[in-house]
C-alpha positions as CSV (number, residue, x, y, z in Angstrom):
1,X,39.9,17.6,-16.6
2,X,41.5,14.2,-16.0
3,X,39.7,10.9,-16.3
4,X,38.5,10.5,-12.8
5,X,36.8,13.8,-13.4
6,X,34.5,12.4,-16.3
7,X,33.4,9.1,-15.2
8,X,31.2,10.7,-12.3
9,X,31.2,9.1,-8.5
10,X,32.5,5.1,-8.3
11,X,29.8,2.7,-8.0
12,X,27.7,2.6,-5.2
13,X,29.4,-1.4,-3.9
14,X,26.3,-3.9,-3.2
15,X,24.9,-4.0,-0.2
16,X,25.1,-6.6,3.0
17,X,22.0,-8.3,1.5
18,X,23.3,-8.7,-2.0
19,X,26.7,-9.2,-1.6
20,X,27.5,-11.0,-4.8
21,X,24.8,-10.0,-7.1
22,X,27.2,-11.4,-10.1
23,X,28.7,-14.1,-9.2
24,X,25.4,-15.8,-7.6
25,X,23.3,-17.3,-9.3
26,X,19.8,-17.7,-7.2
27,X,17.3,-20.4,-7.7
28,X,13.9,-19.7,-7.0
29,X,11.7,-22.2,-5.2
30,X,7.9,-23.0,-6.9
31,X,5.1,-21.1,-7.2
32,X,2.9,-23.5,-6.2
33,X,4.1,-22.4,-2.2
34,X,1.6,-19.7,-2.7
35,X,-1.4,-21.4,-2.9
36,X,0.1,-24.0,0.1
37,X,0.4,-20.7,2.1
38,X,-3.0,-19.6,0.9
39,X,-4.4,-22.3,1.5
40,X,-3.1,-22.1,5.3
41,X,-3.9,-18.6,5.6
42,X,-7.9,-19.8,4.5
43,X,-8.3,-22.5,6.7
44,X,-6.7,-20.1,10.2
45,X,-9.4,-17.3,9.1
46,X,-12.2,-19.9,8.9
47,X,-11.5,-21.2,12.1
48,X,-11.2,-17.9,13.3
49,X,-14.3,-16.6,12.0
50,X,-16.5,-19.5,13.2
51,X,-14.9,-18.8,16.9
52,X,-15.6,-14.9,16.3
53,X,-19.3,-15.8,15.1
54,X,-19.9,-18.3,17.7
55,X,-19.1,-15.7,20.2
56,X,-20.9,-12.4,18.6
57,X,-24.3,-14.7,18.0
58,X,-23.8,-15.4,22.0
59,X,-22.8,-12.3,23.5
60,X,-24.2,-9.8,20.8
61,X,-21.8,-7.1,21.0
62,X,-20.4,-4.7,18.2
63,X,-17.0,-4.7,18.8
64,X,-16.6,-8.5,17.9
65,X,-18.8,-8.0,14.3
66,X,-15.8,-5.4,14.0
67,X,-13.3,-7.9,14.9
68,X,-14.5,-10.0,11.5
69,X,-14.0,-7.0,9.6
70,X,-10.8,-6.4,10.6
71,X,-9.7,-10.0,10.4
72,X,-10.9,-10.6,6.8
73,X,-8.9,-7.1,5.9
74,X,-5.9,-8.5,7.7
75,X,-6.5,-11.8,6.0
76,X,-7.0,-9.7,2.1
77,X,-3.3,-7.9,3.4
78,X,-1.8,-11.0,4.2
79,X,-2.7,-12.8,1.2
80,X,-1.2,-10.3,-0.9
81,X,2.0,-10.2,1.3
82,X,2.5,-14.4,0.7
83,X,2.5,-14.1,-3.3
84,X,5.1,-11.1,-2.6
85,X,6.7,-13.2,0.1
86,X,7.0,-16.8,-1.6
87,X,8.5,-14.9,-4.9
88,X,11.1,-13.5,-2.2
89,X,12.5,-16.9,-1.4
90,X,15.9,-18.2,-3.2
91,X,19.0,-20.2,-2.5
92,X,22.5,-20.4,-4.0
93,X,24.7,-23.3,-4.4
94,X,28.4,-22.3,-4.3
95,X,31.9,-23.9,-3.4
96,X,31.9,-23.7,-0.3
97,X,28.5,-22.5,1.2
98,X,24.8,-22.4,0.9
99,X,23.0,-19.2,0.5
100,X,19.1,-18.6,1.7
101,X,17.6,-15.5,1.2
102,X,14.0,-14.3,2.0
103,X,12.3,-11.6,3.2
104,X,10.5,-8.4,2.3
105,X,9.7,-6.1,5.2
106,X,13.3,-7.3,7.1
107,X,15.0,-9.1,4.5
108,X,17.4,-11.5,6.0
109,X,20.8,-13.6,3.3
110,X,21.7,-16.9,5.7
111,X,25.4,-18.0,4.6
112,X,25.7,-21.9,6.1
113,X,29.3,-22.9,5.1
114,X,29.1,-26.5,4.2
115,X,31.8,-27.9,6.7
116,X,29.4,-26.2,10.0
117,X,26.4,-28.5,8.8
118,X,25.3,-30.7,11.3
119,X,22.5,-32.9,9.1
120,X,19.9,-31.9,6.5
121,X,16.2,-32.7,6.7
122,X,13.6,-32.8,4.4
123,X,9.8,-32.8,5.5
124,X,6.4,-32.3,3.8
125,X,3.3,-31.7,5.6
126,X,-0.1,-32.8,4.2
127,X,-0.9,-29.3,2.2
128,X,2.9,-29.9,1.1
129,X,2.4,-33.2,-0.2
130,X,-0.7,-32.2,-2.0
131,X,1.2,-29.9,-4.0
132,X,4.1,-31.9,-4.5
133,X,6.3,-29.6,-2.8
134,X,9.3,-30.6,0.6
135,X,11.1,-28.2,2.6
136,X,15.3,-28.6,3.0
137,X,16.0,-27.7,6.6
138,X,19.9,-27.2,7.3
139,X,21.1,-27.6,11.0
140,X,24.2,-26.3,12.3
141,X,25.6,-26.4,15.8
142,X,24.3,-22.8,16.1
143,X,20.5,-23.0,16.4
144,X,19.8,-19.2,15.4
145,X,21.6,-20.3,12.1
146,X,19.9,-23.0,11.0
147,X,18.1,-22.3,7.5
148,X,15.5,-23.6,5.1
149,X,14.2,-23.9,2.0
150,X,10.6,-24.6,1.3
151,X,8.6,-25.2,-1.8
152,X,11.2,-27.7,-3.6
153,X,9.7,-30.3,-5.6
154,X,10.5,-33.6,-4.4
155,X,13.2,-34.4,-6.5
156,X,15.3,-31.5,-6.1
157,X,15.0,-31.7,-2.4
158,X,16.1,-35.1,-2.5
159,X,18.7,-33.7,-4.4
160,X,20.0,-30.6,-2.8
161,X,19.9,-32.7,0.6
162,X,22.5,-35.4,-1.4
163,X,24.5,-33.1,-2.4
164,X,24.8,-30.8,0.8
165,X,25.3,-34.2,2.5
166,X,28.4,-35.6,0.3
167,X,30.0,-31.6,0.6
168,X,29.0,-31.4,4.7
169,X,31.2,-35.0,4.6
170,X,33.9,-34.0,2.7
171,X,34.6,-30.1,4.4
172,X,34.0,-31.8,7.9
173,X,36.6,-34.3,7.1
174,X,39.3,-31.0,6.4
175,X,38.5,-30.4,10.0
């Protein structure tokens, strides 16, 4: 029996999602995007249910006191999904590229190498603000690549966006 024999099959290698599960190290974004999301979710099923009971008081029919049930059990689902979701989000710094990943159903890893960056914004809404939180947005000359980051505090959004800056400056310059 030689050696081959006794260590078993070779290691499974990582898939296209995780590509390099050790030499990445993912940050995660806050926790307080779950209850911006929440929050969201809330206020699109209240204005949904006034519009639902409006038109059920009106026109009296079943089938729209059924549509309230079945968008407060979508709303419960959804709910659960953004905590699951928001915990899904992360990004990676390294040499040469940014990583973005999130996803849970379809799970999508967005590589955006520094030198294809076209400018970086940074935006909070209202609900954002509230919570202290800013989205990084990253714009390429391809629009399907573009990426972003949501739920960064202030200060590390003002930082990541410096920083992708200064290294989108100095790989366009190799150019």
């Amino acid at each position: 029996m030689t050696g081959a024999d006794r260590a078993g099959p070779p290691p499974t290698p990582p898939g296209p999602l995780e590509p390099w599960p050790e030499t990445v190290r993912w940050q995660p974004i806050s926790r307080d995007l779950i209850w911006v999301e929440l929050i969201r979710l809330g206020i699109l099923l209240a204005v949904a249910l006034v519009v639902l009971g409006v038109i059920w008081a009106v026109a009296g029919h079943w089938l729209l006191g059924a549509a309230i049930g079945v968008a407060l059990l979508l709303s419960a689902w959804r709910a659960v999904t953004i905590v699951r979701a928001v915990r899904a989000w992360g990004y990676a710094e390294r040499d040469d590229d940014l990583l973005v990943r999130h996803g849970l159903l379809v799970r999508r890893l967005s590589i955006v190498p520094y030198s294809r960056m076209q400018f970086v914004d940074v935006s909070a809404g209202p609900l954002e603000r509230a919570f202290d939180l800013a989205t990084v947005q990253l714009h390429t000359a391809a629009a399907a690549s573009d990426a972003r980051v949501p739920g960064l505090r202030p200060a590390e959004a003002s930082r990541l966006r410096d920083r992708l800056t200064a290294l989108g400056e100095d790989r366009a310059e190799g150019l």
